[in-house]
KOLDRENLUM-834456 format. One record per residue (C-alpha): residue number from 1; residue in three letters; x, y, z. Coordinates in steps of 0.2 Angstrom, whole numbers, plus 5000, padded with zeros to 4 digits. Layout:
   nr  rest    c1    c2    c3
  NUM   ALA     X     Y     Z
...
This chain:
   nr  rest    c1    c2    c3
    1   UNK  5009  5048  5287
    2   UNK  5027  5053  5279
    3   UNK  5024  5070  5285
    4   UNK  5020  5067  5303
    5   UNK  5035  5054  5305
    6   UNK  5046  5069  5299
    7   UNK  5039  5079  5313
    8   UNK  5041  5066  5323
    9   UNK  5059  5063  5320
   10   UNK  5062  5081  5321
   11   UNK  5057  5084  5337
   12   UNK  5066  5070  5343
   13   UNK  5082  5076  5334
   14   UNK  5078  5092  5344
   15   UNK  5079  5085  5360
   16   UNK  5095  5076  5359
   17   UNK  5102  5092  5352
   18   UNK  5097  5099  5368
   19   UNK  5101  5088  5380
   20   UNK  5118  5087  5373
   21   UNK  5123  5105  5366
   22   UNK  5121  5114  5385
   23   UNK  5142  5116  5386
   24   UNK  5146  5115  5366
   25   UNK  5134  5127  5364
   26   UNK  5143  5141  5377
   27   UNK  5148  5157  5372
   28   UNK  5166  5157  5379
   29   UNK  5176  5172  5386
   30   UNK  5186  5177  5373
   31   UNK  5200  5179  5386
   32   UNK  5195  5163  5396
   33   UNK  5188  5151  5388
   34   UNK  5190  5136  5401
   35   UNK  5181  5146  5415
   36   UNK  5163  5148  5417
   37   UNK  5150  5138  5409
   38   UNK  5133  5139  5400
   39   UNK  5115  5129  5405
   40   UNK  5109  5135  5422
   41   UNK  5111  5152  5434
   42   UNK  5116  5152  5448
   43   UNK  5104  5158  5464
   44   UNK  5113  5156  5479
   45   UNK  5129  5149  5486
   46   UNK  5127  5141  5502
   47   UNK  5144  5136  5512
   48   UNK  5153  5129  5528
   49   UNK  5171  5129  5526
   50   UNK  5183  5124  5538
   51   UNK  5201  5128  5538
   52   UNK  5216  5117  5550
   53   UNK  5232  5122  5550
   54   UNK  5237  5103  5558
   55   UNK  5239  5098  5536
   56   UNK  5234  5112  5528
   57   UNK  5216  5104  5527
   58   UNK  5201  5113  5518
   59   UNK  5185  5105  5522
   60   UNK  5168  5112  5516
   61   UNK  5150  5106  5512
   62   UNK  5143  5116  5500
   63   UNK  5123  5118  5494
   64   UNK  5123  5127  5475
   65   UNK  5106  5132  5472
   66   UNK  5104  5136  5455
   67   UNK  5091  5137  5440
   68   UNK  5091  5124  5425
   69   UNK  5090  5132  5407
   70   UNK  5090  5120  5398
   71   UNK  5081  5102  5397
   72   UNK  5098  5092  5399
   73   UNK  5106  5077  5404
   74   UNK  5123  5084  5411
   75   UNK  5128  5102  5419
   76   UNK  5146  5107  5420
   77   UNK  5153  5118  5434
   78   UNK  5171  5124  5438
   79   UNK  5179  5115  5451
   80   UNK  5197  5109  5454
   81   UNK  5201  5091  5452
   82   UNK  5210  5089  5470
   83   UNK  5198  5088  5482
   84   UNK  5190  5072  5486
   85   UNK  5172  5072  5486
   86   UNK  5162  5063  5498
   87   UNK  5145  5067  5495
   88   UNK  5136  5074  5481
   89   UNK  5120  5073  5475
   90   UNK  5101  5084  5467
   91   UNK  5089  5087  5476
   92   UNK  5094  5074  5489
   93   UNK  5094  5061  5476
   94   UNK  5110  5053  5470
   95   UNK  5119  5060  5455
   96   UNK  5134  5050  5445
   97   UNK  5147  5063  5440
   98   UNK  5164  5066  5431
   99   UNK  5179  5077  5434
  100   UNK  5189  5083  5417
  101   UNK  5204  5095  5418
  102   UNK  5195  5106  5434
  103   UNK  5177  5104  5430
  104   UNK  5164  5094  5438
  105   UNK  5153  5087  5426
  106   UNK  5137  5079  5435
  107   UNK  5123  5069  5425
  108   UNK  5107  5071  5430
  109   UNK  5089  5074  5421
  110   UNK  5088  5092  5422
  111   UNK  5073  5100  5418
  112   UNK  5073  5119  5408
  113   UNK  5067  5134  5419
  114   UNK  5068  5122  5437
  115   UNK  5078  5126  5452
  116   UNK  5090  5110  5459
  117   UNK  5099  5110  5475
  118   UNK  5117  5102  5473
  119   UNK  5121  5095  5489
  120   UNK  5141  5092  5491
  121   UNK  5155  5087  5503
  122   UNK  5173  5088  5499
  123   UNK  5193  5090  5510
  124   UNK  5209  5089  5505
  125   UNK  5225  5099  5505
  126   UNK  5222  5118  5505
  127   UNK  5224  5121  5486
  128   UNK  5228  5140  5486
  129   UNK  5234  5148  5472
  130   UNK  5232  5164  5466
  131   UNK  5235  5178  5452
  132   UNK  5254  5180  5451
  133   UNK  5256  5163  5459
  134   UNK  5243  5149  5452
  135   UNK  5254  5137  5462
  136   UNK  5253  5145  5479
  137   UNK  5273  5141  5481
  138   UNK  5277  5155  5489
  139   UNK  5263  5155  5504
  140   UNK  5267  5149  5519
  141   UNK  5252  5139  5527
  142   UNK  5256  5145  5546
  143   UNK  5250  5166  5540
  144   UNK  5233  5159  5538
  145   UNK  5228  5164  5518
  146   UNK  5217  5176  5511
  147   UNK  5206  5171  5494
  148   UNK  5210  5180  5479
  149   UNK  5197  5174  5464
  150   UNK  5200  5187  5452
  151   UNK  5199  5183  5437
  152   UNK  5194  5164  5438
  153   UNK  5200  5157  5456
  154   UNK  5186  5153  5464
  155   UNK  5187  5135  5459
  156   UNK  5200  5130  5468
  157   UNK  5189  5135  5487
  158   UNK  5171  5128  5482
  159   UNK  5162  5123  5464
  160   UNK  5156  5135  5455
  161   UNK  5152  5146  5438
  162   UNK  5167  5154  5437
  163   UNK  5163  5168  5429
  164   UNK  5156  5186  5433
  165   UNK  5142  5185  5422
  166   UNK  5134  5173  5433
  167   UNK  5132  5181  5449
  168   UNK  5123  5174  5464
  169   UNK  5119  5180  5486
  170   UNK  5132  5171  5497
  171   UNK  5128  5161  5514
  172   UNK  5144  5156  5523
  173   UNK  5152  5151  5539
  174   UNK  5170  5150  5538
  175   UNK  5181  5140  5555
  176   UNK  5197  5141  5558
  177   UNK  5208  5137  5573
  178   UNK  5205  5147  5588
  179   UNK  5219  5155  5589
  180   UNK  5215  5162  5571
  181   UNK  5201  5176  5566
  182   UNK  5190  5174  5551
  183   UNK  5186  5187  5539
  184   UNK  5174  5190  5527
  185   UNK  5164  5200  5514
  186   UNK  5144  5202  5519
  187   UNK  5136  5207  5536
  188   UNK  5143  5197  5549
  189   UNK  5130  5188  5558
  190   UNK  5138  5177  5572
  191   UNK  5153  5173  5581
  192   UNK  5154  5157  5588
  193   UNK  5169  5154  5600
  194   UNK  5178  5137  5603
  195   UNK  5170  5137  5622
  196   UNK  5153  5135  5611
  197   UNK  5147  5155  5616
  198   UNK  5138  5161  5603
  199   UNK  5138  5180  5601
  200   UNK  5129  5193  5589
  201   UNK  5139  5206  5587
  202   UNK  5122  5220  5584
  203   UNK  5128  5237  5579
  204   UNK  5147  5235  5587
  205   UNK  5158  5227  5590
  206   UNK  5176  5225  5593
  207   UNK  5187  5209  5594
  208   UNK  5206  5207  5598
  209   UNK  5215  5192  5593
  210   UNK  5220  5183  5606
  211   UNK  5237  5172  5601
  212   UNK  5232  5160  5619
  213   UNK  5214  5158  5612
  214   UNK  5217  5141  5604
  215   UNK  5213  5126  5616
  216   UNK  5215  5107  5607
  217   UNK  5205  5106  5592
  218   UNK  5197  5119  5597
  219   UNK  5190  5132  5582
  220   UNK  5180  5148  5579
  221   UNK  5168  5150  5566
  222   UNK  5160  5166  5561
  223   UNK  5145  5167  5550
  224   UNK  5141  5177  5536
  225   UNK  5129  5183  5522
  226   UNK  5129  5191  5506
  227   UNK  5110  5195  5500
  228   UNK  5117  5208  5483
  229   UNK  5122  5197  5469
  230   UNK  5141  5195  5468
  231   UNK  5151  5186  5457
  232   UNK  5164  5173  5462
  233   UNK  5177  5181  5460
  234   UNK  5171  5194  5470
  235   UNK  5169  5183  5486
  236   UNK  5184  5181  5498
  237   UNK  5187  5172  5514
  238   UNK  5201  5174  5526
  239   UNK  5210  5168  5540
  240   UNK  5224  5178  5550
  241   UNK  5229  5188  5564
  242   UNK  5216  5198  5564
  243   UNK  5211  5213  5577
  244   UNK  5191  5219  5571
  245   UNK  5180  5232  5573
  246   UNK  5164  5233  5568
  247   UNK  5152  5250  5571
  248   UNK  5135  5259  5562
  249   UNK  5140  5275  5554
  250   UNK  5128  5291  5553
  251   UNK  5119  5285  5537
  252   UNK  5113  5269  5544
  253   UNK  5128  5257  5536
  254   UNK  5138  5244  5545
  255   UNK  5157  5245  5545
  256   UNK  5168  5231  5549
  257   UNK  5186  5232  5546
  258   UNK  5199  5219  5546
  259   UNK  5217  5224  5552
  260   UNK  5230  5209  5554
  261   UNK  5241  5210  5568
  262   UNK  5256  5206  5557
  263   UNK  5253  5218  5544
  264   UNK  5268  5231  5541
  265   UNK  5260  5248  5550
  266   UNK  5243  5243  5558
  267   UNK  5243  5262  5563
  268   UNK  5241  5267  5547
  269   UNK  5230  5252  5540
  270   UNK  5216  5258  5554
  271   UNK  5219  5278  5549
  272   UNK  5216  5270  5532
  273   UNK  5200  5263  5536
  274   UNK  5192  5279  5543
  275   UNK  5194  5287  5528
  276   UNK  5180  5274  5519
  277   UNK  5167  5285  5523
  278   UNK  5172  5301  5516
  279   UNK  5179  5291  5500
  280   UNK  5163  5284  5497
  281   UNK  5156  5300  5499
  282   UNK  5166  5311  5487
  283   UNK  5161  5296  5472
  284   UNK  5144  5295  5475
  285   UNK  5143  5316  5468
  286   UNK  5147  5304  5451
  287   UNK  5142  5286  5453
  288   UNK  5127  5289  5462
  289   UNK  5121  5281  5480
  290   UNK  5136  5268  5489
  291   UNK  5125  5252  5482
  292   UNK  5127  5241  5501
  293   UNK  5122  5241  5516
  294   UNK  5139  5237  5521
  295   UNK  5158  5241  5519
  296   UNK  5172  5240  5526
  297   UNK  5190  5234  5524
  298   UNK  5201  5218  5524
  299   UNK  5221  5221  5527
  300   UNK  5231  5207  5527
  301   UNK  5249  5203  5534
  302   UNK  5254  5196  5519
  303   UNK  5260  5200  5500
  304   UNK  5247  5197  5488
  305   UNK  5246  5198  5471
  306   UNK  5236  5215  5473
  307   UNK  5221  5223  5481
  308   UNK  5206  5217  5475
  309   UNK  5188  5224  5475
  310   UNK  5177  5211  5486
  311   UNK  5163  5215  5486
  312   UNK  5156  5227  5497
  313   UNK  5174  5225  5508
  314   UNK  5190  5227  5499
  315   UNK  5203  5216  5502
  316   UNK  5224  5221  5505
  317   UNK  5238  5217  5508
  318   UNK  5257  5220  5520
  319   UNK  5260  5233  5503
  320   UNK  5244  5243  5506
  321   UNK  5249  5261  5514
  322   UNK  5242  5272  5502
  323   UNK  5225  5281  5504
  324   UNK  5226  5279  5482
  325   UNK  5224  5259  5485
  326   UNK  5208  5264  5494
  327   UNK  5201  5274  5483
  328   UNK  5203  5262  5468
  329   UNK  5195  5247  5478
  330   UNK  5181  5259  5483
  331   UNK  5178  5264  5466
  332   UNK  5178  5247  5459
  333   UNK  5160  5243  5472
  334   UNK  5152  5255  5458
  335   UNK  5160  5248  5444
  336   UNK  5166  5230  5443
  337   UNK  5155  5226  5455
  338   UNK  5140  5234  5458
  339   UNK  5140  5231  5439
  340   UNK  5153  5217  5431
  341   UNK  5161  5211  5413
  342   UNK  5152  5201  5401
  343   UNK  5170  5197  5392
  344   UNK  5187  5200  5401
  345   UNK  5192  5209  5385
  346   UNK  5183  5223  5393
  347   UNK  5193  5224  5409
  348   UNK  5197  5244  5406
  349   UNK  5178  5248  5409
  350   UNK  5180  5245  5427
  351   UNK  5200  5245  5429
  352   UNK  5200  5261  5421
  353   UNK  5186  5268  5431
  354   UNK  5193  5264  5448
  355   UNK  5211  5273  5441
  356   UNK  5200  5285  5435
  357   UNK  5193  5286  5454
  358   UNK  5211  5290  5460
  359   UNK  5212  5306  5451
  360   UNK  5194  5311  5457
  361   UNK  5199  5306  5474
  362   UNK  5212  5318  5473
  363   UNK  5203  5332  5466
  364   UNK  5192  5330  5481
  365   UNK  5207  5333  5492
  366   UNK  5218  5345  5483
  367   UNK  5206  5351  5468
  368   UNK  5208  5354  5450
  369   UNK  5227  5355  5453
  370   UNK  5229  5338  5461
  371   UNK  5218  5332  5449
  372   UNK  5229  5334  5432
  373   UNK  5244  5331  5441
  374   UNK  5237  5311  5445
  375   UNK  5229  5310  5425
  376   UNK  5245  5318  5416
  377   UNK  5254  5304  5427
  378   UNK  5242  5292  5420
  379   UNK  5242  5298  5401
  380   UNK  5262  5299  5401
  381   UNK  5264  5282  5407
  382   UNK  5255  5277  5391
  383   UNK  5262  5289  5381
  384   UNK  5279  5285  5383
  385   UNK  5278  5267  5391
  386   UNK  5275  5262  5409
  387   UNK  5290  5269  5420
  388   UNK  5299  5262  5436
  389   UNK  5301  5275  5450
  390   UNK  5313  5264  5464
  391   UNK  5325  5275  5476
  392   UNK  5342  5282  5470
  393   UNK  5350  5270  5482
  394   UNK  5363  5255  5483
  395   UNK  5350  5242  5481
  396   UNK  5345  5250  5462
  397   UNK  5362  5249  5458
  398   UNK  5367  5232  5468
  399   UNK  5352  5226  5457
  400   UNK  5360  5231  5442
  401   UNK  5375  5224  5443
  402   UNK  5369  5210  5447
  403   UNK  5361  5209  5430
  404   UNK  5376  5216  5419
  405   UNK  5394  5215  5421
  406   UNK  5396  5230  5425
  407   UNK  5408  5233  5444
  408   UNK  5416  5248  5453
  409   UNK  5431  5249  5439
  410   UNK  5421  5250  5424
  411   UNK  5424  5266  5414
  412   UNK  5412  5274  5401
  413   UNK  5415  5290  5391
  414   UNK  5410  5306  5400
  415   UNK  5394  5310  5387
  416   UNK  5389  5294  5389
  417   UNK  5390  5294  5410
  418   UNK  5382  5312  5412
  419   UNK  5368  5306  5398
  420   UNK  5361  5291  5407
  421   UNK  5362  5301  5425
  422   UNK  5350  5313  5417
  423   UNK  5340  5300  5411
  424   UNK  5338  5291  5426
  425   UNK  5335  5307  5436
  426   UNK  5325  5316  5426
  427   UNK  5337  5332  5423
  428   UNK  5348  5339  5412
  429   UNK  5365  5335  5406
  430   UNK  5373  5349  5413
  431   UNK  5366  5346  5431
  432   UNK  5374  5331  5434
  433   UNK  5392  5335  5443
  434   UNK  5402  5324  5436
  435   UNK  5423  5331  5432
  436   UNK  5428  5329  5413
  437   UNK  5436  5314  5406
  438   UNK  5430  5297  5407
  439   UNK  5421  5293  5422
  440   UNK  5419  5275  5432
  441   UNK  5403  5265  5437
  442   UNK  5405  5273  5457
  443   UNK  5409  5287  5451
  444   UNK  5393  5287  5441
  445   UNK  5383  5280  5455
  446   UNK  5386  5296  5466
  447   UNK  5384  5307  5453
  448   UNK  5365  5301  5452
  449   UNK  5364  5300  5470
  450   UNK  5367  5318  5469
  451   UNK  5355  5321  5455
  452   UNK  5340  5315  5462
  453   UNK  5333  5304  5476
  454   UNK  5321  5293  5464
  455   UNK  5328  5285  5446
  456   UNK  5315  5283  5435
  457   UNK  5316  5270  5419
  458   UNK  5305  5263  5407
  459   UNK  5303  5262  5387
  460   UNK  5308  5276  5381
  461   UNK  5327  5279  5389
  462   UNK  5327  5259  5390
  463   UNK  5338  5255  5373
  464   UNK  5351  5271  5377
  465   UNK  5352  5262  5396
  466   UNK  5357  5244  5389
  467   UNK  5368  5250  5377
  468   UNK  5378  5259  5389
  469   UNK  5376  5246  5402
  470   UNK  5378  5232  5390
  471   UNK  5362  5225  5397
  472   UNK  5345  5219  5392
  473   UNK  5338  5224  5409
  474   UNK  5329  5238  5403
  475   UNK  5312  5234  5395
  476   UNK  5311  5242  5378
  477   UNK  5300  5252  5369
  478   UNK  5287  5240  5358
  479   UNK  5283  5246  5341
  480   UNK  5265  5249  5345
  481   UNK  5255  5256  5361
  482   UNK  5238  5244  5359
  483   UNK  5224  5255  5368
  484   UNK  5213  5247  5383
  485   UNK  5203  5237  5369
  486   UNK  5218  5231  5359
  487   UNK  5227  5221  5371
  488   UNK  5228  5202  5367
  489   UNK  5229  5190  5380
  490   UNK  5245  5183  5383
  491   UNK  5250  5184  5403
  492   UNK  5242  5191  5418
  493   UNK  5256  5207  5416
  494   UNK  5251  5211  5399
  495   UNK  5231  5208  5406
  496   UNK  5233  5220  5420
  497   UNK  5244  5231  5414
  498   UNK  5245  5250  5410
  499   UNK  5233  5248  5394
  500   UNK  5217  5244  5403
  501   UNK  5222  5254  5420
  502   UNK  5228  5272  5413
  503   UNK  5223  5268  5397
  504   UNK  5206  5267  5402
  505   UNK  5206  5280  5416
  506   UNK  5210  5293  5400
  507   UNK  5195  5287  5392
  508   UNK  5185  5292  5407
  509   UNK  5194  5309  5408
  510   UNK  5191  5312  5388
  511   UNK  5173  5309  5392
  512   UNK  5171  5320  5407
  513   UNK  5181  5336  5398
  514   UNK  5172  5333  5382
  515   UNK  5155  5332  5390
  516   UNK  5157  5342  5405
  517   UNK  5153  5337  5424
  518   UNK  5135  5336  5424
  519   UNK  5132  5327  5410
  520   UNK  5147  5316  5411
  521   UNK  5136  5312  5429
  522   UNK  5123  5308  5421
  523   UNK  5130  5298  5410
  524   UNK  5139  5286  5422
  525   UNK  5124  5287  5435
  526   UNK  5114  5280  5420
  527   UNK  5123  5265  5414
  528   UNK  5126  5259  5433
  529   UNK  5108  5262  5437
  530   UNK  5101  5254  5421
  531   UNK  5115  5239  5422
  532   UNK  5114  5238  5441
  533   UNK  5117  5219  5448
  534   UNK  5121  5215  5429
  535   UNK  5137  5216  5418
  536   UNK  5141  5225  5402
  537   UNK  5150  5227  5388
  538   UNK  5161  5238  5376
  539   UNK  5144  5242  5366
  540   UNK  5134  5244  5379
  541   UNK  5145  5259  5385
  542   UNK  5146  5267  5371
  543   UNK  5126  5265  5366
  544   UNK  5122  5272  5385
  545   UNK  5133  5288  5382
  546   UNK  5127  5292  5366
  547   UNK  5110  5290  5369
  548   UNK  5108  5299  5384
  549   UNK  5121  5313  5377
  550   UNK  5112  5315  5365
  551   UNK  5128  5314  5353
  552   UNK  5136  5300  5344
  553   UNK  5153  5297  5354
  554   UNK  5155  5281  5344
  555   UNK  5171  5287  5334
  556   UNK  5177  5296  5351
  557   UNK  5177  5285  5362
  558   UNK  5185  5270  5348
  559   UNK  5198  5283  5347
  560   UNK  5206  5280  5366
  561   UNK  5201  5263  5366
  562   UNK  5208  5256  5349
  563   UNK  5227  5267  5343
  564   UNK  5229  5263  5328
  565   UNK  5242  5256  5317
  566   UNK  5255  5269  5321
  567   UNK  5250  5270  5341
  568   UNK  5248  5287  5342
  569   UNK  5238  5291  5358
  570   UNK  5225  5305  5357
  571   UNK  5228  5321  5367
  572   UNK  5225  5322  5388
  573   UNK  5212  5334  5383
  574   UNK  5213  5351  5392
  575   UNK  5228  5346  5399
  576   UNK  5242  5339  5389
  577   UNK  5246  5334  5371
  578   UNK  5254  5319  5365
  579   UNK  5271  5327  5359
  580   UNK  5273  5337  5376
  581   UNK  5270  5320  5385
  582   UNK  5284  5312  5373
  583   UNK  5295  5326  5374
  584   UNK  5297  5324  5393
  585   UNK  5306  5309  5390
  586   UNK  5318  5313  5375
  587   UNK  5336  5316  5378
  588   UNK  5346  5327  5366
């Protein structure tokens, strides 16, 4: 009897433990921690979103589909606290729920290994915020707005799991005022106007915007789908001025660009979209087949944060004129997408590979040459410590005033004057033409005009510049370099910085020059093919090389991803060591 009560108690123990442990039990990112959340997978998000410019109003219903994991009481997911929500229930059923420090927390008797609908309404104020600006201060509501989730924004546009290790198809119809354009990532399906026509755009289609379009109240909506899994931070949404194109290329895929009327040189935003094709093309000989039936671009009047791999169609912004930004995006559809993160600590697996993808883009248009020129860029920013390149111009110089007390009279020692000139320009002393005797700060300013038409600045020259200028302007050079795995999280800067982008795009080069092309290949074809739709890790990269090596890369490959106490930086191997890349940047 004693016995069977014990059981009996036990399994009763065991059941609260899991109707209660679903969240305490989550293995959290190590970067972020608040984001994401454990107990269910998500299936499918389903979405109407409605955009007015009349109050900067976000309305949307949303149906979550997702799979239970555990037998449970409550599921958390990521939503901000803003909104008000006017409907919400499982399954059609009713369902009482909680909102704590931007999750929703709803109560409900879920079931292990059982699919639920969430059913939800919610509006309010837009609440767009996005990388470099988590308030959204600096966007002005009248250019429309363009969803940046990367890392963890999506919560602030629909409720989610904010993470990429939970990835899901999108269904989604996004209105906006009429007189407005909706974009998307996903094949477009329809286009309804504000007159009510309906149009199926097929296999091409074109569409200008049309600033008379708007009649009162009146919106378009167009309507979109997503059938790969994505994760949400992948997913973006857009309204602006946008002109469209949408055509079927030879192999079958559907293009559809987004150009914004308002965007800095539209010429070259569209000569930049028909270069996709062949960008995609010259990856695949390494990352194997494009993995979507669709592509294309979004290009955005306004100055984001930064470009950002959607899934399937990259998103950029007024900045965006350089064919290198499309190559990166395009690269991250293979890796960052095609397969994601399990931790954020692992950003230079896919960062590093799209940088990575610049210098093969390169090579595909100027060959080997091109090719080390773009990686010994890459490795000497780590080696010495990112680098500013600006113009020699007034506005460098106004700029620096403005931060010192320097002016037109100040006078330094000529050594000291003809030192930082060369410096700043990159040439020696006795280039700069500078008379003998102490010189002033104009006459200083001209003679690096003369020197060069680009000043370059960074750690290394940083301390001599301050001291001269009597300034702390200039970014000094820290103690240690951290590699692309040694990086703690502090800020967004220190995140999505130089470690995990060159920094992990020498990883990448050490692994193709060690192993050589074709088995370097076979390597990267291999973990996308076996990881495909999924997400990895450190471990996982290293155990997918070595094994289908057939060498154990394990001490190599730690060696570009972890420094070292002294942060000296392997060699650029074949190219460059790491005394040459210093020594470019010493100044006798």
């Amino acid at each position: 009897m004693k016995k069977y009560l014990i059981v009996v108690m036990f399994l009763i123990l065991l059941a609260v433990v899991s109707v209660s442990s679903a969240q305490d039990t989550c293995i959290r990112d190590s970067f972020f921690p608040d984001y994401g959340n454990c107990g269910y997978d998500v299936q499918d998000y389903n979405l109407n979103m409605a955009w007015k410019l009349d109050g900067d109003q976000w309305d949307v219903s949303e149906v979550l589909t997702f799979v239970s994991e555990w037998d449970t009481d409550e599921l958390w997911f990521d939503f901000i606290d803003s909104y008000e929500i006017t409907y919400l229930t499982i399954d059609g059923q009713e369902a009482a729920y909680d909102r704590q420090n931007n999750k929703l927390i709803v109560h409900y008797d879920f079931a292990h290994d059982t699919e639920y609908k969430l059913y939800a309404a919610f509006n309010g104020k837009f609440q767009w915020g996005e990388l470099f600006d988590e308030t959204g201060e600096t966007r002005n509501p009248a250019d429309g707005f363009c969803m940046l989730n990367e890392p963890n924004n999506a919560w602030r546009f629909y409720i989610c799991n904010d993470h990429p290790k939970d990835k899901a198809t999108y269904h989604y119809s996004l209105s906006v005022p009429a007189d407005y354009v909706p974009a998307g990532n996903g094949r477009l399906l329809m286009i309804e106007e504000a007159n009510e026509t309906l149009i199926i755009p097929g296999k091409g289609y074109e569409r200008s915007w049309d600033p008379e379009a708007k009649a009162e109240d009146g919106m378009v909506t167009f309507t979109f789908a997503m059938e790969t899994q994505t994760a949400p931070y992948l997913f973006t949404a857009c309204a602006g001025t946008f002109d469209m194109k949408l055509q079927t290329n030879e192999d079958g895929k559907m293009q559809l660009d987004f150009v914004d009327r308002g965007h800095n040189d539209t010429e070259k935003a569209w000569k930049l979209t028909e270069m996709e094709t062949e960008i995609i093309s010259a990856f695949e000989e390494f990352f194997g087949p494009y993995p979507y039936e669709d592509l294309g671009a979004i290009v955005a009047k306004t100055h984001l944060s930064a470009a950002l791999e959607t899934q399937g169609r990259s998103l950029y912004d007024a900045d965006t004129t350089e064919d290198l930004v499309f190559a990166h995006e395009t690269a991250h559809q293979w890796f960052g997408d095609l397969i994601s993160l399990q931790d954020w600590s692992d950003l230079w697996i896919k960062e590093g590979a799209a940088t990575y993808g610049q210098a093969l883009w390169e090579e595909h248009k100027g060959g080997e040459e091109a090719y080390t020129a773009e990686i010994m860029t890459d490795y000497e920013m780590i080696a010495n410590g990112k680098h500013k390149i600006v113009p020699a111009d007034d506005e460098f110089f106004e700029t620096l005033t403005a931060k010192t007390e320097l002016n037109e009279k100040t006078i330094f020692d000529h050594e000291k004057a003809a030192k930082a000139a060369a410096m700043l320009c990159g040439v020696p002393m006795d280039q700069v033409p500078l008379h003998e005797g102490d010189v002033s700060f104009s006459e200083l300013t001209e003679a690096v005009k003369a020197s060069c038409t680009e000043v370059r600045y960074g750690p290394r020259v940083a301390p001599y510049l301050n001291d001269l200028f009597g300034t702390d302007a200039f970014k000094t050079e820290p103690k240690h370099y951290a590699g692309p795995k040694e990086i703690e999280w502090a800020n967004y800067d220190e995140l999505y910085g130089s470690q995990s982008y060159q920094g992990g795009a020498i990883v990448y080069h050490s692994l193709r020059y060690k192993l050589g092309d074709d088995m370097f290949k076979k390597c990267l074809q291999t973990l996308l093919e076996e990881n495909k739709w999924g997400h990895v890790n450190e471990d996982i990269f290293i155990e997918t090389f070595n094994r289908v090596s057939g060498e154990d890369l394990t001490d190599f490959i730690k060696s570009y991803l972890y420094y070292g106490e002294n942060g000296h930086i392997p060699d650029l191997l074949g190219i460059e060591t790491w005394e040459e890349a210093r020594a470019k940047y010493e100044f006798k």
